[in-house]
BASEDREN-466078 format. One record per residue (C-alpha): residue number from 1; residue in one letter; x, y, z. Coordinates in Angstrom, 3 decimals. Example, Ala and Ser with C-alpha at 12.3 -4.5 7.8 and 13.67 -1.06 7.14 Angstrom:
! residues 2
<pos=1	code=A	xx=12.300	yy=-4.500	zz=7.800>
<pos=2	code=S	xx=13.670	yy=-1.060	zz=7.140>
***
This chain:
! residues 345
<pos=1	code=X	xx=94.506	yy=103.326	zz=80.421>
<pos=2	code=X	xx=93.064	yy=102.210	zz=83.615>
<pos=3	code=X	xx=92.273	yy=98.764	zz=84.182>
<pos=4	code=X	xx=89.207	yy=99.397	zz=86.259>
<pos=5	code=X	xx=86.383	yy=99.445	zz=83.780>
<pos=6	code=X	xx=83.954	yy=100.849	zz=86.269>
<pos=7	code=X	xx=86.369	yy=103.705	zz=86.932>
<pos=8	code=X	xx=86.477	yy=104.285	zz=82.904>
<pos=9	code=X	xx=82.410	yy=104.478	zz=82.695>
<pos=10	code=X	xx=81.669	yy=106.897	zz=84.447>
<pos=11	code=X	xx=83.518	yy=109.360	zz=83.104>
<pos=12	code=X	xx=81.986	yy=108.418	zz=79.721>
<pos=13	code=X	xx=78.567	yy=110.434	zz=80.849>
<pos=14	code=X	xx=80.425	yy=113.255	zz=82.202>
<pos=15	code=X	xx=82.620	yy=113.917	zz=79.016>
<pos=16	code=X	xx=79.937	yy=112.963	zz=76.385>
<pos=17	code=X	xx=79.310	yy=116.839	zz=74.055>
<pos=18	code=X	xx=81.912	yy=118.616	zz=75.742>
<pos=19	code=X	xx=84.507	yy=120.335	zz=73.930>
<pos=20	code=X	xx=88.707	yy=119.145	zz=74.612>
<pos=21	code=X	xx=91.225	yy=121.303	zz=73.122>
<pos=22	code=X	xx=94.912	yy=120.105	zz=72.886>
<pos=23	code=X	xx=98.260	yy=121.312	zz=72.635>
<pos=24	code=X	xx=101.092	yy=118.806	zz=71.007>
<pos=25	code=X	xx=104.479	yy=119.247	zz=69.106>
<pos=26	code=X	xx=103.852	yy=116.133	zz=67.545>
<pos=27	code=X	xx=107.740	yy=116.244	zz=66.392>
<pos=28	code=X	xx=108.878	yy=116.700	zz=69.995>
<pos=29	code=X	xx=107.132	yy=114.207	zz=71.435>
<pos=30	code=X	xx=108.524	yy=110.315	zz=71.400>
<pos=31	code=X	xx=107.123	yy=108.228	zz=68.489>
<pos=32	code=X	xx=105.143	yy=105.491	zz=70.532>
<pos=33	code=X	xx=103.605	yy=108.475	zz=72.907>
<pos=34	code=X	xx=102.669	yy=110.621	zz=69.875>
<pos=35	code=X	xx=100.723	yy=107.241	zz=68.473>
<pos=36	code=X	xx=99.317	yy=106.478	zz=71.739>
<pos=37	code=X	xx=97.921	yy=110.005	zz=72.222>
<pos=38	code=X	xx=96.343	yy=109.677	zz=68.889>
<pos=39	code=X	xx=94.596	yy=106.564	zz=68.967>
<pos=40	code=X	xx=93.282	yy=107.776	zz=72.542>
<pos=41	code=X	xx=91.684	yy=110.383	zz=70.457>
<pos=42	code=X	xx=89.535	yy=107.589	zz=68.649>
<pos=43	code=X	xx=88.232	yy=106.230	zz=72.468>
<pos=44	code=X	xx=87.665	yy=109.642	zz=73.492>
<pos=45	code=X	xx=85.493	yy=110.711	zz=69.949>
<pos=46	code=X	xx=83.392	yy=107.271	zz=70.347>
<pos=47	code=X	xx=82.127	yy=108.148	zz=73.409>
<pos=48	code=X	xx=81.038	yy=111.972	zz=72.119>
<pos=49	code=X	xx=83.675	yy=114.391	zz=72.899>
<pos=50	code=X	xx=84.394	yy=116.892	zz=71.169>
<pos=51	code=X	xx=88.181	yy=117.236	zz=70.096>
<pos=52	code=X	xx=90.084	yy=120.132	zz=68.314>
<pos=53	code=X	xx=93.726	yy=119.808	zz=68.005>
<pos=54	code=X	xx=96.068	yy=122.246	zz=68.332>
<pos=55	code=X	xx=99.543	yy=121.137	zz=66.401>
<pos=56	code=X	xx=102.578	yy=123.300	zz=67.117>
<pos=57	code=X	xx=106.364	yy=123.012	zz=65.498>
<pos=58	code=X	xx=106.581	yy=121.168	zz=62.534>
<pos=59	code=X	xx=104.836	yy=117.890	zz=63.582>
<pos=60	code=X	xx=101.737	yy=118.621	zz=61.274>
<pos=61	code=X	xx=102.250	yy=115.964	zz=58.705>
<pos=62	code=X	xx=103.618	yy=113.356	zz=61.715>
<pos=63	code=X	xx=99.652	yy=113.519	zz=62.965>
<pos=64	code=X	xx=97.709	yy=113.730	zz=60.071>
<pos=65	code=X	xx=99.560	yy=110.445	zz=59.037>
<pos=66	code=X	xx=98.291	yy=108.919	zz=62.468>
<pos=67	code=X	xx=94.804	yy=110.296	zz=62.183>
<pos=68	code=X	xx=94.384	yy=108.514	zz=58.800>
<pos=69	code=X	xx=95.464	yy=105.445	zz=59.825>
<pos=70	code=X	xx=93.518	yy=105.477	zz=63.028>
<pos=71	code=X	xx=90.784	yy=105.985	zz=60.749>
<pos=72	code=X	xx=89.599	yy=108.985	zz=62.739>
<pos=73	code=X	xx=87.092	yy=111.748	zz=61.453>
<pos=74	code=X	xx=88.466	yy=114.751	zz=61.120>
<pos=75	code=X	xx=89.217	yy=118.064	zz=59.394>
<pos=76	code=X	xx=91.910	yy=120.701	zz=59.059>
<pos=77	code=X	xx=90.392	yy=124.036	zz=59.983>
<pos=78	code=X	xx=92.342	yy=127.423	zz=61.460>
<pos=79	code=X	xx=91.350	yy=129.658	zz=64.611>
<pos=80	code=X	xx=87.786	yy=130.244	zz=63.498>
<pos=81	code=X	xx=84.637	yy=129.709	zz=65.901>
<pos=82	code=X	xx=82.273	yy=128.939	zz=63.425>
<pos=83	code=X	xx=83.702	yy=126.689	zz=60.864>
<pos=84	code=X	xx=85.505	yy=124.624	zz=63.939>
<pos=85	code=X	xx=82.070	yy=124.844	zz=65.492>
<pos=86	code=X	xx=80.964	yy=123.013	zz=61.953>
<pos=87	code=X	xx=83.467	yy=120.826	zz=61.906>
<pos=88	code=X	xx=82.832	yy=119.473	zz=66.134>
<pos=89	code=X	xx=78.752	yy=119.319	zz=64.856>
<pos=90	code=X	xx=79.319	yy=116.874	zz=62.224>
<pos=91	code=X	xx=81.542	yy=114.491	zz=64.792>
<pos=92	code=X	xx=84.748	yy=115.486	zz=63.473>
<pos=93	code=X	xx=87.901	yy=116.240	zz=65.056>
<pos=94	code=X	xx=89.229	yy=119.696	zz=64.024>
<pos=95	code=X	xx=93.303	yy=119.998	zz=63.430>
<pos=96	code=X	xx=94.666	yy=123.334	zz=63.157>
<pos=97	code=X	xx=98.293	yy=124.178	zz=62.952>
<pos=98	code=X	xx=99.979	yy=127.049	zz=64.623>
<pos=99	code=X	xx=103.398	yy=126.285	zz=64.095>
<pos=100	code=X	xx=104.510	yy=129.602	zz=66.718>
<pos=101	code=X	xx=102.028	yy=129.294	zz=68.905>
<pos=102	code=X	xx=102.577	yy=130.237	zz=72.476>
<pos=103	code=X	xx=101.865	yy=127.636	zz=75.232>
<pos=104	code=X	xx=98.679	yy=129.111	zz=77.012>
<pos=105	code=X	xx=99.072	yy=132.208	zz=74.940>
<pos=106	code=X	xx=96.726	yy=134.787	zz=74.447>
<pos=107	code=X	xx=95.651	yy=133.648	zz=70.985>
<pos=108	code=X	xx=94.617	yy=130.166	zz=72.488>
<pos=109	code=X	xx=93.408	yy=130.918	zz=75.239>
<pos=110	code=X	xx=90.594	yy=133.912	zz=73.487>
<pos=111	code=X	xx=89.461	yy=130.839	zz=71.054>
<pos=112	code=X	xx=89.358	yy=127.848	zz=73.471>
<pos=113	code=X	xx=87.097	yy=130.258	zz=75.556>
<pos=114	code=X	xx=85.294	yy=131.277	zz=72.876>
<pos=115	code=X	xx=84.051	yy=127.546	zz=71.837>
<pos=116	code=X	xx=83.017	yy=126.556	zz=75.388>
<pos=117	code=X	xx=85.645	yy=124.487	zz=76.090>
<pos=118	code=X	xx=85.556	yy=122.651	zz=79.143>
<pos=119	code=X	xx=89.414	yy=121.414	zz=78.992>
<pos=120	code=X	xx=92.787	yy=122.426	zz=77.624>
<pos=121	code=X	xx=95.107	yy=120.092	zz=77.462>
<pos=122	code=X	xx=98.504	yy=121.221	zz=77.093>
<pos=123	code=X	xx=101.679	yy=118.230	zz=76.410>
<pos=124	code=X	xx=104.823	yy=119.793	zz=77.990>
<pos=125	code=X	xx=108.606	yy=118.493	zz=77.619>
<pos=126	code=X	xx=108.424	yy=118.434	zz=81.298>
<pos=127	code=X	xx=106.176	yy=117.234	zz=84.508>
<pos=128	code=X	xx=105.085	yy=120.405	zz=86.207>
<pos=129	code=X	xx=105.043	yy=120.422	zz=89.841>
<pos=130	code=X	xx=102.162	yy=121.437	zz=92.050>
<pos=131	code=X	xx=100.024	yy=117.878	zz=92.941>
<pos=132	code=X	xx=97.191	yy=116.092	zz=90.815>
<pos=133	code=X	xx=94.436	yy=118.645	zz=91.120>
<pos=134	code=X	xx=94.902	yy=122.399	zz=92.312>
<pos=135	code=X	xx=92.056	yy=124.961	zz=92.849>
<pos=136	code=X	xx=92.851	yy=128.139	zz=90.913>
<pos=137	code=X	xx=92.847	yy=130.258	zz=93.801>
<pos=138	code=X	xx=95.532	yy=127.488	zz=95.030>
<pos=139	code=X	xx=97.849	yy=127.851	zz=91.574>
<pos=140	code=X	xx=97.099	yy=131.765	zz=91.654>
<pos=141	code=X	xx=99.424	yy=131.901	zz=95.315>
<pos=142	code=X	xx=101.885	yy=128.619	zz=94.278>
<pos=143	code=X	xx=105.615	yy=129.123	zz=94.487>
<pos=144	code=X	xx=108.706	yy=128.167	zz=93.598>
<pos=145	code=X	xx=109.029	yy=125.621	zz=90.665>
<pos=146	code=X	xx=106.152	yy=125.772	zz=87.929>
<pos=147	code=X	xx=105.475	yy=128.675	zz=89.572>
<pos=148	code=X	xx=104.882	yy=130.734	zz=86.056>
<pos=149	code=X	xx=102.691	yy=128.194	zz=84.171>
<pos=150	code=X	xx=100.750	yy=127.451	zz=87.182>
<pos=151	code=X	xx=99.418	yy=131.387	zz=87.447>
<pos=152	code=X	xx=98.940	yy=131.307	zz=84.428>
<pos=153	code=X	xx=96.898	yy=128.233	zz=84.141>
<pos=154	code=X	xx=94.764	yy=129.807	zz=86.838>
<pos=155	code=X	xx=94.144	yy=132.866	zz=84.511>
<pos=156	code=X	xx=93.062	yy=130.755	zz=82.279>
<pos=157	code=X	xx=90.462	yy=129.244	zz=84.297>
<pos=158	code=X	xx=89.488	yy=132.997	zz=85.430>
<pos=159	code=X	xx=89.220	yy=133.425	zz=81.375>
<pos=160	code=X	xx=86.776	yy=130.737	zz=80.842>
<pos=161	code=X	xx=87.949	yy=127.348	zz=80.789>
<pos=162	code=X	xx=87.144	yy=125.623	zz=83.788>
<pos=163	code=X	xx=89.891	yy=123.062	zz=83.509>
<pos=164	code=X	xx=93.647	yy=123.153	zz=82.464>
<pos=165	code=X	xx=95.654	yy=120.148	zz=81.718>
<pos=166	code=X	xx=99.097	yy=120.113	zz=81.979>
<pos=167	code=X	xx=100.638	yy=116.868	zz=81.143>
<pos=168	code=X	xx=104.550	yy=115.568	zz=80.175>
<pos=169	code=X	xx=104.681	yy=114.169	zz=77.338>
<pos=170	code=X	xx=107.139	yy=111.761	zz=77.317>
<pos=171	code=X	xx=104.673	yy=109.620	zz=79.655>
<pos=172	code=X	xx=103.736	yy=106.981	zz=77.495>
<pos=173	code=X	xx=99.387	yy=106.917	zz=78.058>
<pos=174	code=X	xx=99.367	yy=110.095	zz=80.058>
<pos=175	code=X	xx=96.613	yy=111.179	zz=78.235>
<pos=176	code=X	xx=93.686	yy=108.736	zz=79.449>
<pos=177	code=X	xx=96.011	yy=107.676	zz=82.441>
<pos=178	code=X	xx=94.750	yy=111.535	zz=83.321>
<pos=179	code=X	xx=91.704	yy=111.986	zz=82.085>
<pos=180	code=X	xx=89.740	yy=108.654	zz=83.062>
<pos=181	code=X	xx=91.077	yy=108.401	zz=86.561>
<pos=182	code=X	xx=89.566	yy=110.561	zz=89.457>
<pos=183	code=X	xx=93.625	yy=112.046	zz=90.529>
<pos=184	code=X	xx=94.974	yy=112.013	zz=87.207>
<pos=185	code=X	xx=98.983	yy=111.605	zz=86.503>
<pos=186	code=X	xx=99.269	yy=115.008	zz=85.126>
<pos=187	code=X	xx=98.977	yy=118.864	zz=86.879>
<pos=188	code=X	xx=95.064	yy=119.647	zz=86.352>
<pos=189	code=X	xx=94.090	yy=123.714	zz=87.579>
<pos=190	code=X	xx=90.435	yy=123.511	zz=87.927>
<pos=191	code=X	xx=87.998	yy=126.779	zz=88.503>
<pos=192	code=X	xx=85.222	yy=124.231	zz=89.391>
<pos=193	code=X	xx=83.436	yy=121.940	zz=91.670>
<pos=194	code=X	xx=85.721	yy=118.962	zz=91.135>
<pos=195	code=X	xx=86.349	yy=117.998	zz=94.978>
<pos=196	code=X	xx=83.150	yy=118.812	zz=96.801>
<pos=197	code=X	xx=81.937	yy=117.792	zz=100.308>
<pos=198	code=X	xx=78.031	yy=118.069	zz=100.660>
<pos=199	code=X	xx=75.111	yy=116.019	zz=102.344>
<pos=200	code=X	xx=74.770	yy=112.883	zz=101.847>
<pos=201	code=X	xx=71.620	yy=111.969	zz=99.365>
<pos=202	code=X	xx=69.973	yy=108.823	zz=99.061>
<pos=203	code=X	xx=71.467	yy=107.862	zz=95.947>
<pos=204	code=X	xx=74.379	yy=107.654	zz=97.439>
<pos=205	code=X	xx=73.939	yy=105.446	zz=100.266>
<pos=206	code=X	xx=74.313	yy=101.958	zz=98.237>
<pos=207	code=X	xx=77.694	yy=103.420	zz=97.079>
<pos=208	code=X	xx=78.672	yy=104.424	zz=100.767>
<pos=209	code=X	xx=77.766	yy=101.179	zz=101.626>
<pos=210	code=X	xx=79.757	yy=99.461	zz=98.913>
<pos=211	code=X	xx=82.441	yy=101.910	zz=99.644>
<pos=212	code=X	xx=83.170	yy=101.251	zz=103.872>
<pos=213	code=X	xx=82.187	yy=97.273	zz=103.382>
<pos=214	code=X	xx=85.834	yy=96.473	zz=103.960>
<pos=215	code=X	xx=86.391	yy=98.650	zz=107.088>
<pos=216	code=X	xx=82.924	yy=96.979	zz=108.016>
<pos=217	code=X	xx=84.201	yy=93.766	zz=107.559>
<pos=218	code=X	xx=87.441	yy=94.014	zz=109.600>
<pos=219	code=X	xx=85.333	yy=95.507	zz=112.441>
<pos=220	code=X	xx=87.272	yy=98.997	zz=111.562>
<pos=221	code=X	xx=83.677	yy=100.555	zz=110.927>
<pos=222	code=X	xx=80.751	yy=99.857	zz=112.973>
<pos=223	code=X	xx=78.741	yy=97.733	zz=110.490>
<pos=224	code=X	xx=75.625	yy=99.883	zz=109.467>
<pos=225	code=X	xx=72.530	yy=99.035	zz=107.357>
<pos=226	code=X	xx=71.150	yy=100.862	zz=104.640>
<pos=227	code=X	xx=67.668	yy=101.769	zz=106.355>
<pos=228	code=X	xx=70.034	yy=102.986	zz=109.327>
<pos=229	code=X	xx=72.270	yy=105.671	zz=107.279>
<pos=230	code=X	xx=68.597	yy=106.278	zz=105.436>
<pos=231	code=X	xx=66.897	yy=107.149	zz=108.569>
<pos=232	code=X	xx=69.863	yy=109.564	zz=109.725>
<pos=233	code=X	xx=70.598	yy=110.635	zz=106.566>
<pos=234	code=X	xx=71.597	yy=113.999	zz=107.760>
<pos=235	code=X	xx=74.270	yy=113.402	zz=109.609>
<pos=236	code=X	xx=76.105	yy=112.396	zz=107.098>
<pos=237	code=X	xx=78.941	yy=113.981	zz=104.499>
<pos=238	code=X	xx=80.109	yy=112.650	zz=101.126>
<pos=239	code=X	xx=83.205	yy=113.735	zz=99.484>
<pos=240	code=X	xx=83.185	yy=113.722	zz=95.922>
<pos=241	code=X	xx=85.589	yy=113.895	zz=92.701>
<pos=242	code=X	xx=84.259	yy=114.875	zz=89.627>
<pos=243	code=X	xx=80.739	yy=114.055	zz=90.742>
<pos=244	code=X	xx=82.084	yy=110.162	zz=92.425>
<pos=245	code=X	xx=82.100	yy=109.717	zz=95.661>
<pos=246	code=X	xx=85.649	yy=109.065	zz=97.443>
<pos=247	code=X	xx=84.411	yy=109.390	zz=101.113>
<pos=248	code=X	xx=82.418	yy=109.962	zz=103.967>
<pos=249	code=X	xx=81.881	yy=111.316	zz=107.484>
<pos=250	code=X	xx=78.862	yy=111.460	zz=109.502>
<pos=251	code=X	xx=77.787	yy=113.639	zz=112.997>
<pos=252	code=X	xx=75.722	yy=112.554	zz=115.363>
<pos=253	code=X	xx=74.442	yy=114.960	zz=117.358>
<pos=254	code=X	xx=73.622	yy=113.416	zz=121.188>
<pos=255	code=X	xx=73.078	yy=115.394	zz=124.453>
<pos=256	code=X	xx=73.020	yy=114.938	zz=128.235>
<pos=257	code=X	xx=76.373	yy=116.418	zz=127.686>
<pos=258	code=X	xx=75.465	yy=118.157	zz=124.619>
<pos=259	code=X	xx=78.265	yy=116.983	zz=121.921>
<pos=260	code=X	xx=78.766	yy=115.307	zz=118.583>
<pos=261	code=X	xx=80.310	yy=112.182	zz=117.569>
<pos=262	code=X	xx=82.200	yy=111.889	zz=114.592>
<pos=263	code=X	xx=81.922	yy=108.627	zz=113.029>
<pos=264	code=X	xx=82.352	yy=106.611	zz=109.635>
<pos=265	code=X	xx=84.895	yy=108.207	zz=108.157>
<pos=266	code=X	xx=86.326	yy=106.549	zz=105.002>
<pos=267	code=X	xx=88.482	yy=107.496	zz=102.391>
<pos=268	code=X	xx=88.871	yy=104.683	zz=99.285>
<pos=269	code=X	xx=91.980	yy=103.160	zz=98.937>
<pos=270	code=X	xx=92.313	yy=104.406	zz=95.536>
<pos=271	code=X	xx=92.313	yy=108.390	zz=97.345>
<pos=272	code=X	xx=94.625	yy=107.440	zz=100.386>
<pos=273	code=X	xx=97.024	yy=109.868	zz=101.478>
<pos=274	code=X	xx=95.833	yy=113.205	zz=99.629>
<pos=275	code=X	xx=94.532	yy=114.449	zz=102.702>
<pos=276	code=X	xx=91.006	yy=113.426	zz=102.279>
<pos=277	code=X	xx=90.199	yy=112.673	zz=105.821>
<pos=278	code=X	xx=91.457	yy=115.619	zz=107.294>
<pos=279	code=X	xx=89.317	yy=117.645	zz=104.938>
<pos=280	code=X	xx=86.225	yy=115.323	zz=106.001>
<pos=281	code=X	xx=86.499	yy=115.625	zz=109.657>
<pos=282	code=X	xx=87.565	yy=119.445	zz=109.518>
<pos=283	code=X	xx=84.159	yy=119.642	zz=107.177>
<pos=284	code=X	xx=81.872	yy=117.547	zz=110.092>
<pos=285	code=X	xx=83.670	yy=120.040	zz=112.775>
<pos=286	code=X	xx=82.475	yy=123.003	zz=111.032>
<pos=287	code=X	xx=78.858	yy=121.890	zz=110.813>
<pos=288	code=X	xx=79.017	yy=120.803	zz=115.334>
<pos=289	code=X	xx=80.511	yy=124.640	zz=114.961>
<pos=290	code=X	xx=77.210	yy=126.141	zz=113.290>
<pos=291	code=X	xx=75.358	yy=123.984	zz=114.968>
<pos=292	code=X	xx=76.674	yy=125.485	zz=118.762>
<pos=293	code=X	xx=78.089	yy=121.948	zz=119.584>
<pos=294	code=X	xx=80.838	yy=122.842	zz=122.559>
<pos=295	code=X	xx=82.498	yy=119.530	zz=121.840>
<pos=296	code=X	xx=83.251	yy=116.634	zz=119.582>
<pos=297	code=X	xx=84.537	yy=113.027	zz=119.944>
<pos=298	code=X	xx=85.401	yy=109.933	zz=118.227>
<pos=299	code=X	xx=86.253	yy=106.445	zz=118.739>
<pos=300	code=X	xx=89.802	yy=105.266	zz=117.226>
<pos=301	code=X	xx=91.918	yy=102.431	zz=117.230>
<pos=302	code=X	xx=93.597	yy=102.273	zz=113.778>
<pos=303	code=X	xx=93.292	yy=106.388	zz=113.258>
<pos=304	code=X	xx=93.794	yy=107.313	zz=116.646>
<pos=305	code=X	xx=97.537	yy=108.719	zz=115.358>
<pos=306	code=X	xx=95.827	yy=110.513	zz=112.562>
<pos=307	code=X	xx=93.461	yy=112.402	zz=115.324>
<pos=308	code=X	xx=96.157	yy=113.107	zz=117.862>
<pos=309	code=X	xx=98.946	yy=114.466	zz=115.544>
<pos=310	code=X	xx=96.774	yy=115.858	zz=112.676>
<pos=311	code=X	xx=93.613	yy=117.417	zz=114.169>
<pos=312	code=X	xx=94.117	yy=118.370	zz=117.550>
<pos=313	code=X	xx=92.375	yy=115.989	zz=119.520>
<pos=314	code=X	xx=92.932	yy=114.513	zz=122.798>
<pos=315	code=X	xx=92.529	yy=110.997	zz=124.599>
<pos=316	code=X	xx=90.066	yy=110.757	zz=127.119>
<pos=317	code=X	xx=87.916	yy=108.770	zz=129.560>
<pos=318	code=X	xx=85.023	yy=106.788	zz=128.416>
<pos=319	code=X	xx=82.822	yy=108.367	zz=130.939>
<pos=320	code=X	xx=83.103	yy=111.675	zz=129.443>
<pos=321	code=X	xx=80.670	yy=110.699	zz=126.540>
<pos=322	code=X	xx=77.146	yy=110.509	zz=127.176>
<pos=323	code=X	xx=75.990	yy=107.481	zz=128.656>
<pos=324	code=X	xx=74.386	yy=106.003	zz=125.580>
<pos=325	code=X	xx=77.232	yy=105.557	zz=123.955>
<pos=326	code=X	xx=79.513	yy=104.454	zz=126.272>
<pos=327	code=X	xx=76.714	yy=101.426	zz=126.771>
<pos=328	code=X	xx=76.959	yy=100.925	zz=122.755>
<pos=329	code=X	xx=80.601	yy=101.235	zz=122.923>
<pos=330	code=X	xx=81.096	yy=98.211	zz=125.840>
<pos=331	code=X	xx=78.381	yy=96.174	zz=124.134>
<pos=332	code=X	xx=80.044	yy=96.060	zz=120.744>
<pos=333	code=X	xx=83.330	yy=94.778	zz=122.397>
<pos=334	code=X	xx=85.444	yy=97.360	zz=120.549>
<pos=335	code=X	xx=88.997	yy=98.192	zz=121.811>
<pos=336	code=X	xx=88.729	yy=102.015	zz=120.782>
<pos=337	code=X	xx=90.068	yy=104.730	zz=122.660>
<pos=338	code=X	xx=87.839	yy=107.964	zz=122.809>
<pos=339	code=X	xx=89.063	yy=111.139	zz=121.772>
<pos=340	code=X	xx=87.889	yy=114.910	zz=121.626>
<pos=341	code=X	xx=88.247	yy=118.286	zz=120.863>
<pos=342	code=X	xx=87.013	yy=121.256	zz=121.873>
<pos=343	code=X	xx=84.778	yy=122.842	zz=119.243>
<pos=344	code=X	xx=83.205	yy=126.582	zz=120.895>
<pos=345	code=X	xx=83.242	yy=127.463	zz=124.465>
***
């Protein structure tokens, strides 16, 4: 489970009356990850989720054993809507076995649909490839290795169930590792808004704030105030994860030449090298784009790499920005280099 309590919490909101159906050959899976899995069920039940679990082989008797001495509430049920819907109302987790029952099969599938679900959680004898998190329309054109469970994970998603969990089950944890962390350690298909970039709203600006304070502090950031990102609140982008934000961008539009800065970006630590920033920065160029900005520019000195080799831009002289800023630029003593790119003609 992850050690960062505040990274725990606020999932606990988010899952709290939605329904989780999972997949596990209890007799398959190795004895101290079978009993881990369980008593996660008991963390995930306290905090109001609904669970139904879906035993398959001959590992029936392996969980019932666990769920009575993890003293959990629950009830053995089959593939009926309305008495597991019973069974979820009164708090209870609902077991049904299906001893043949096809991984992501039609029959699953229909009745996880059918109850709402917002996640199926599937433990494999294997780690499927394809990343963390993968749009459906993503796992609908993937290739090569977990090619066939990744399509059909994303027909899933087109069936109903706005989030498919694939997970390997001999990873001892793997089931809160992945669901109480914003990248997971499983394969998660999503048909949703889990990674989102939108305007900024004020809500947010304490957490930006909190967020950049270490770039801020090692003079990586210029060091902004809340009333400052309040009063120019639209310039800025958020990134978010399941609702948290993970980074930011901003544009600030200047003229006398009419151009754009693009400024405070920031990934967290915790997201680095998922290609976060280039998703930001592509995001801010889009909106100079609608906007009829010819031209965009940044200031660099530990990103300038990141700019030059990942997004096109190009080094150039300080007096090609408008004069404001270069007057900002010299007065804050910063050793950045300015870059730009060329936007619409």
């Amino acid at each position: 489970m992850q050690s960062d309590l505040r990274a725990v919490l606020q999932y606990v909101p988010f899952f709290r009356g939605k329904i989780f159906v999972l997949v596990i050959d209890a007799a398959r899976m190795p004895e101290l990850a079978l009993a881990e899995s369980l008593l996660d069920l008991i963390a995930l039940q306290q905090i109001g989720v609904k669970l139904v679990l879906v035993s398959v082989g001959t590992g029936k008797a392996q969980i019932e054993q666990l769920l009575i001495d993890g003293e959990l509430k629950w009830q053995s049920t089959e593939f009926e809507k309305d008495q597991v819907e019973s069974i979820l109302n009164r708090g209870q987790l609902a077991l049904i076995q299906e001893s043949e029952l096809e991984n992501l099969g039609n029959e699953l599938v229909e009745f996880a649909s059918s109850l709402g679900a917002f996640k199926l959680i599937v433990f494999l004898s294997e780690q499927v490839s394809g990343g963390n998190a993968i749009s459906s329309e993503d796992a609908r054109k993937w290739q090569g290795e977990g090619q066939a469970i990744l399509h059909r994970a994303a027909e899933v998603c087109i069936l109903g169930v706005p989030r498919v969990h694939l997970l390997n089950e001999n990873h001892q944890g793997v089931l809160m590792d992945e669901l109480f962390s914003n990248e997971g350690v499983g394969v998660m298909v999503y048909a949703d808004d889990y990674l989102s970039i939108r305007p900024i709203a004020p809500d947010d600006i304490s957490e930006l704030l909190a967020m950049v304070g270490r770039s801020m502090r090692d003079s990586h950031l210029v060091p902004r105030s809340y009333e400052e990102i309040e009063n120019s609140l639209d310039d800025f982008l958020v990134m978010t994860i399941d609702g948290n934000v993970v980074g930011c961008v901003a544009l600030h539009c200047l003229v006398d030449p009419k151009c754009a800065e693009i400024a405070c970006l920031y990934v967290k630590q915790s997201h680095g090298g998922q290609g976060y920033g280039q998703l930001l920065v592509k995001a801010a160029e889009q909106r100079a784009l609608e906007m009829g900005i010819p031209w965009v520019f940044a200031l660099s000195t530990r990103a300038i790499d990141f700019f030059l080799d990942q997004l096109g831009y190009e080094s150039c002289p300080i007096e090609v920005i408008p004069a404001s800023r270069q007057e900002r630029l010299r007065s804050t003593n910063r050793e950045s280099l300015v870059i730009r790119k060329t936007i619409s003609s």
